[in-house]
N, C-alpha and C positions, 0 to 999 in steps of 0.2 A: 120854062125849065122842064126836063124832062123828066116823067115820072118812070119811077121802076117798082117792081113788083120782086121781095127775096121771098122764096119758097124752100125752106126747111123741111125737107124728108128725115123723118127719124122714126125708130122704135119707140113707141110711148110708152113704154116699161122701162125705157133709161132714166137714172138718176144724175143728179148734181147735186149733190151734198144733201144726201137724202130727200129730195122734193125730185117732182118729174121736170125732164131738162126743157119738154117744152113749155113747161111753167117758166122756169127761170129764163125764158129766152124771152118770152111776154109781157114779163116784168122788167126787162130790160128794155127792149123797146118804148116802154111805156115812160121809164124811166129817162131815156134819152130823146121824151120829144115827139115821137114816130107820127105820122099821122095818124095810123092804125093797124094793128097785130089779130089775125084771130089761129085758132087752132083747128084741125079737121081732120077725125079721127078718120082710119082708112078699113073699108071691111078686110081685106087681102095685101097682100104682097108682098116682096122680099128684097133685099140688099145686101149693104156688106152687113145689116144686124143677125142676130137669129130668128128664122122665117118662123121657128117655134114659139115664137115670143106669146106669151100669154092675153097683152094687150092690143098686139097686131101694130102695124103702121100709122104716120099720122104725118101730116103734114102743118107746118106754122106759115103763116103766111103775113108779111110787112107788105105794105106799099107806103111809099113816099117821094121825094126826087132823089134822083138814081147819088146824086152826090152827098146825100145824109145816109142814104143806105151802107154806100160803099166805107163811108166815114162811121157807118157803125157795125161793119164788119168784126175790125182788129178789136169790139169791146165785148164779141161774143165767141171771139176766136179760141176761149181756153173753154168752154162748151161746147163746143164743135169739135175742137181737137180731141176731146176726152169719149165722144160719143160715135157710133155711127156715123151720125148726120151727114147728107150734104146739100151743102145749100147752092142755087139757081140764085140768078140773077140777069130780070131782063126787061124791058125800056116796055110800060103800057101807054095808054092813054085811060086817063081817070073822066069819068063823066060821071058828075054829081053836080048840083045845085050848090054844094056846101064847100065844093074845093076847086079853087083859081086853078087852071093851066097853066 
C-alpha cells in the first residue's frame, strides 16, 4: 500500500473557532485514525497569509497511506477552506520497525 505524506503550510496565528487551526487539524487526524500528525513551527516565510503575522509559519504534517489521506481530505476541507493553508500531498516510503509497507 502506498504511503503518503499531507503537508499543511499555514499561518500559526489562524484560528478555528477560537483554538489554532493547526491544533484542530491534529486533533482530527488523530481523531480519524491517522498514523501520525506532528506540527513544525517555521522561523520565516510567506504565502497567501499575512507575512506580518506575529506567530510566523508552520507547517502540519500526516503521514499514512495516500488513500486514508485522500479519504481525510474532504473532513478537514472546512479548515482549510476558512484559512490560508495549503496543503501537499505526495507518495513517501516509511522506514520504521513499527509500520508494515
Amino acid at each position: 500500500t502506498p504511503a503518503a505524506r499531507l503537508t499543511v503550510h499555514l499561518d500559526a496565528s489562524e484560528l478555528w473557532h477560537h483554538r489554532p487551526a493547526y491544533t484542530e487539524l491534529v486533533h482530527r487526524a488523530h481523531r480519524a485514525g491517522l498514523l501520525g500528525a506532528s506540527v513544525f513551527p517555521g522561523v520565516t516565510g510567506f504565502g497567501a497569509g499575512d507575512p506580518k503575522s506575529a506567530k510566523g509559519p508552520c507547517v502540519v504534517v500526516v503521514v499514512d497511506e495516500e488513500a486514508r489521506l485522500r479519504s481525510f481530505l474532504p473532513l478537514v476541507a472546512d479548515v482549510l477552506g476558512e484559512t490560508s493553508a495549503v496543503a501537499v500531498l505526495d507518495r513517501v516510503r516509511i522506514h520504521s520497525p513499527h509500520v508494515d509497507e
